[in-house]
N, C-alpha and C positions, 0 to 999 in steps of 0.2 A: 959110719953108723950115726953118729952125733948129728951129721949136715942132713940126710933124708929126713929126722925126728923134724923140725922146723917148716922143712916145707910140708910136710903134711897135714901140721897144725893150721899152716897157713890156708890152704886148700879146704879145707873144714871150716873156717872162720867166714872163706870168702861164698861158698854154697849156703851160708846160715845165712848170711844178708842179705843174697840174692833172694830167697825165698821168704824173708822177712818181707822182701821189699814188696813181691809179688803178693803174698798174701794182704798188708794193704791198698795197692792198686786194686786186687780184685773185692778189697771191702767199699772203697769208692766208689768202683762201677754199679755195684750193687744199689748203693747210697744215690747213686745219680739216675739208675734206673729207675728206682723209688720213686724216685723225687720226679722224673718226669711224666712216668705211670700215674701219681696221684695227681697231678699238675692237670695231666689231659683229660683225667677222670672228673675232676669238679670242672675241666672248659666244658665238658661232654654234657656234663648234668646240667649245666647253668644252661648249654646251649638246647638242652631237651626240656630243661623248664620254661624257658623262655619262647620256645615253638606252644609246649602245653598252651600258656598264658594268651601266646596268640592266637591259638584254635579254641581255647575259649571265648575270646573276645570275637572271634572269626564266627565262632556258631553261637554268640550272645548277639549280633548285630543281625543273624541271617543271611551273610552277605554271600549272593551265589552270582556268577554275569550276568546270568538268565533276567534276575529280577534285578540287577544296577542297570542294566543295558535297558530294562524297559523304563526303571526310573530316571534314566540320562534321557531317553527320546521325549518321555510326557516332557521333563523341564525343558529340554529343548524346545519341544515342539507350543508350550504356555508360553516362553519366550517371546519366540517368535511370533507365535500371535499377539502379544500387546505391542511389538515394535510394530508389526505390518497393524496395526490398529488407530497407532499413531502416527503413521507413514501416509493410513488413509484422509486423515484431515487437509480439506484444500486449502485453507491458511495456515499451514505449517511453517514454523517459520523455516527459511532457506536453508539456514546457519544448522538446528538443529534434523530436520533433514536429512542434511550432510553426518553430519554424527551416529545417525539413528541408523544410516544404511552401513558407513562403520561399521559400527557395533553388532551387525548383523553378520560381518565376515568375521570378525572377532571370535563372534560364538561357533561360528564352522569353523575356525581354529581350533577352539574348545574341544569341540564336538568330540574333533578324530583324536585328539590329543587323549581326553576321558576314557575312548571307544579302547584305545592303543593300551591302554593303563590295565583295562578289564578284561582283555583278549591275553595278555600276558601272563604264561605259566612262572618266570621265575626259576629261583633255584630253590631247591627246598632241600633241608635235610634230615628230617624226622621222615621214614618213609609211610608209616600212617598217615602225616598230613599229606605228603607226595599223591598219596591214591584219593586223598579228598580232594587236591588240588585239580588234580583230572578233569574232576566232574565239575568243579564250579569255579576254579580258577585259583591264583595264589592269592593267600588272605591278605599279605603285604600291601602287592599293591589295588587289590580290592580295597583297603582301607585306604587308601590314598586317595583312588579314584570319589570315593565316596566322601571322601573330606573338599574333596574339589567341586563334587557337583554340590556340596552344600556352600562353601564359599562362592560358586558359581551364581548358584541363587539369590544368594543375598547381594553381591555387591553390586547383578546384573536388573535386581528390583528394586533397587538404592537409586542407581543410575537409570530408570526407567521414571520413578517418581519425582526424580529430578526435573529431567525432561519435559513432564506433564506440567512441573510447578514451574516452569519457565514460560512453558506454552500458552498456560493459563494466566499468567502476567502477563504476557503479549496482549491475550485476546481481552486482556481486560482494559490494556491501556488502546488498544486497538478500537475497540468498543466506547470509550474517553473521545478518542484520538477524532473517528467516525462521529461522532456525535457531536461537538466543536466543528467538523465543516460540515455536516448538516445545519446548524444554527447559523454558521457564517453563509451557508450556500439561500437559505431561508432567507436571512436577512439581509442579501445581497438581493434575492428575488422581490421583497418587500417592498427593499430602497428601490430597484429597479422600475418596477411596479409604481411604488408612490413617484417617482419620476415622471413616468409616463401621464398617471394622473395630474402631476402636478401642470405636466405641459399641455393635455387635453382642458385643461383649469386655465393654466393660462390662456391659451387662446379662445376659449371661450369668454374670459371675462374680457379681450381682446375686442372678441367680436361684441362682448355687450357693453365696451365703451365705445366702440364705436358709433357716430351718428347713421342712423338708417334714413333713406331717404325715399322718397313715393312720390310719383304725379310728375317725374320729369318731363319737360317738355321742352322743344324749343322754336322760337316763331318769327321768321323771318318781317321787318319792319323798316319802316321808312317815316321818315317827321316831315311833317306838312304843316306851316302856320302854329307851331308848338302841338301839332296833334301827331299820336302814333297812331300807322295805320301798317294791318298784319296785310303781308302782299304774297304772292305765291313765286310768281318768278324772279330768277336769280338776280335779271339786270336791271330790278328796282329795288332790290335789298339792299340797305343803308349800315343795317348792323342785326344781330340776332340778340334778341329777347330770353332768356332760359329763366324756366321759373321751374321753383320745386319744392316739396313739403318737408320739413324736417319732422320726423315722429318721435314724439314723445319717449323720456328713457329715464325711469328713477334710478338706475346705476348712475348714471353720472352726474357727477357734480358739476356746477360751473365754470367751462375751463374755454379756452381758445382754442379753435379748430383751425385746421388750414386744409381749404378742397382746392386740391391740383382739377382742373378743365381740360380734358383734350378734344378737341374738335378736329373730327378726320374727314377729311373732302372724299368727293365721289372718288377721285384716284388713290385713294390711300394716304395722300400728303395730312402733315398735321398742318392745322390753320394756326398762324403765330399774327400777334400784334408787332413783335418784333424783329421781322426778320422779312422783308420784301417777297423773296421767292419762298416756294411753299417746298414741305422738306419730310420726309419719311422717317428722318431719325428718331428712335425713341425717346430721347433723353427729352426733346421737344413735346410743350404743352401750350396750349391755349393761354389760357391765365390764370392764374393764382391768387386765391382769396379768401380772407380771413374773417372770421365769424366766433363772435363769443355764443356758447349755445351752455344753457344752464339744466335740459332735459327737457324742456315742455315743449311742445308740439308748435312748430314756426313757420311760415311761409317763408319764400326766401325766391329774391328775381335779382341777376344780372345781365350787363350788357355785356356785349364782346362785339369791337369792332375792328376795322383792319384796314389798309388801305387796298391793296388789291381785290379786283374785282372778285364777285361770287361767281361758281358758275353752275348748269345745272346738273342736276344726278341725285341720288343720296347722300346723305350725309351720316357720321355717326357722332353721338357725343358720349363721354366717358366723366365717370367723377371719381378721384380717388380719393382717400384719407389715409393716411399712412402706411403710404404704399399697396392698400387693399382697395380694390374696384367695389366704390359701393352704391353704383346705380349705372345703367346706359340706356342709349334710347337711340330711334333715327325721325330723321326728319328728309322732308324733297324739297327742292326747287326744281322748279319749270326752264 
């Protein structure tokens, strides 16, 4: 009887703790239930405040696709026309050009990138906004979209005014640039110009220093008892007489002339004092002769004679001065 009394105490002792122990575990669970019940209850609220706040700000902006999709295509579409604007200019510089068409696939990147933002339901989880999202899209990235095509705008009419202010430095220094070889092209035509005159000048005064000369003649002659007498046939001609007026010239001053004579026989030969047989060469002249002439108005007679005989036919005579023909004349023998 003594040994049962014990274990039964024992038995008693060990059910009281068991159920101590259960009762609190099952106060913890309670305690962590709580706790995580109130936990999801303020995520829940915060998360259904924070939708509220966006669906205010979502119907404070207006923001539906409808009307961002038509505000994404007007900025699209003003875009692109100031690029295609300044694309139209035909001195555009190369360099920006090439930029400006860039920049035009850029913004078709944009475009569908924006289009993609506002076409986009999302996840929503207040299901009131869910049934407004339907209709005009998610507020999210509605707002996003919308912060894009306003960055879009500005950074894309930053970089447009650029362009223009680059352009218009060109066309200014271009306009410099243009206007500097016009004045050199000017002043080349000028110089060219006063060249030209200067050289129609020179030879003109060329020609008005030169002596002019009138009344050439020439007269076949023969000396008798100290008398000249003018003969017509060749094989009594002794020597040629050439007499000629020098005309008057206040250009010039008084200087020394020299007239080259060519005297060409009926065959073409030039007639030479020194040279026996008669010769066609050019370089070949008559005879050369020196005359100071101070401009006034002078008679003037030489001889020219030769040892070989005359013969008959025309003759032609030539006078030059400085290399310029400035009289001729013909004469016959019989």
């Amino acid at each position: 009887m003594s040994n049962e009394q014990p274990k039964t105490i024992d038995q008693k002792s060990t059910k009281k703790n068991s159920l101590t122990l259960f009762i609190i575990l099952f106060i913890a669970s309670l305690a962590l239930s709580g706790f995580l019940f109130f936990k999801y209850a303020k995520n829940a609220a915060k998360i259904e405040n924070q939708n509220k706040e966006l669906s205010l700000a979502y119907e404070a902006l207006n923001l539906h696709a409808d009307s961002l999709q038509n505000e994404l295509d007007r900025v699209m579409e003003q875009l692109q026309d100031e690029i295609n604007k300044n694309l139209a200019q035909e001195d555009l510089r190369e360099d920006l050009r090439t930029q400006l068409n860039s920049k035009k696939n850029e913004l078709a990147s944009a475009y569908v990138r924006i289009k993609s933002l506002i076409n986009s339901d999302g996840n929503v989880s207040s299901g009131a906004l869910a049934s407004t999202t339907k209709k005009a899209g998610n507020p999210k990235n509605l707002l996003n979209a919308k912060g894009q095509i306003s960055k879009l705008v500005k950074l894309n009419y930053e970089y447009i005014d650029r362009i223009e202010e680059l352009q218009n430095q060109y066309i200014s220094e271009k306009t410099i640039s243009d206007s500097t070889s016009y004045i050199a092209a000017k002043l080349k035509n000028k110089n060219d110009s006063l060249k030209i005159d200067n050289m129609v000048l020179k030879d003109k005064l060329s020609k008005a220093n030169s002596i002019r000369i009138s009344r050439l003649n020439v007269y076949p002659i023969r000396e008798k008892n100290s008398v000249q007498e003018v003969v017509n046939k060749a094989k009594k001609t002794q020597r040629l007489k050439i007499s000629f007026q020098v005309q008057a010239n206040e250009l010039i001053e008084e200087e020394e002339k020299e007239l080259v004579i060519r005297i060409m026989a009926p065959n073409g030969y030039v007639l030479t004092q020194y040279v026996d047989e008669l010769s066609d060469t050019d370089d070949l002249y008559s005879m050369v002769e020196k005359m100071t002439y101070d401009g006034t108005e002078k008679s003037i007679v030489y001889y020219y004679d030769q040892e070989a005989k005359y013969s008959a036919g025309i003759y032609k005579i030539e006078i030059y001065n400085d290399n310029q023909l400035i009289s001729q004349n013909d004469f016959y023998l019989n």
